[in-house]
N, C-alpha and C positions, 0 to 999 in steps of 0.2 A: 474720602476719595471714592470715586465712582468710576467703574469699568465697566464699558457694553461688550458683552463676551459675543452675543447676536440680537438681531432686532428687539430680541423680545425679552431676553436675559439680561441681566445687569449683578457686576460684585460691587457689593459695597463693603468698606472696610476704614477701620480707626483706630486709632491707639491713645493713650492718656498716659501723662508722668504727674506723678502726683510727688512732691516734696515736700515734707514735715517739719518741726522744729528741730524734734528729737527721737532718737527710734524706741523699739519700746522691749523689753526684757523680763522675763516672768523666772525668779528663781523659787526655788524651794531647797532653804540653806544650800549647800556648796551647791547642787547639782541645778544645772540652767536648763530649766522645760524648751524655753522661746526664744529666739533674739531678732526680731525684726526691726531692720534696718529704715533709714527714716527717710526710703524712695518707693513708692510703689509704683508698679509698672501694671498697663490694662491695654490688650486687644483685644478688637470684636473686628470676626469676616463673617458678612451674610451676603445671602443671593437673592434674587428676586424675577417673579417674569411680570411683564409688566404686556400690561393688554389695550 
């Protein structure tokens, strides 16, 4: 998605969903270091001036 904030400025901005098989778990005996879940989520907002 692209916004002209003024002539010369612009946002630009994205996001990503990322869905896995399976999510992923890192023990060491009983106690759980990790547990990530099997969605990842990703935004990116940048600006720009454009000439």
């Amino acid at each position: 998605m692209k916004v002209r904030v003024t002539e010369s400025f612009a946002l630009h901005a994205a996001a990503d969903v990322l869905g896995l098989s399976s999510g992923v778990k890192v023990a060491v005996g009983p106690r759980v270091l990790s547990d990530q879940p099997p969605v990842m989520l990703g935004v990116q907002i940048g600006g720009g001036w454009e000439f």
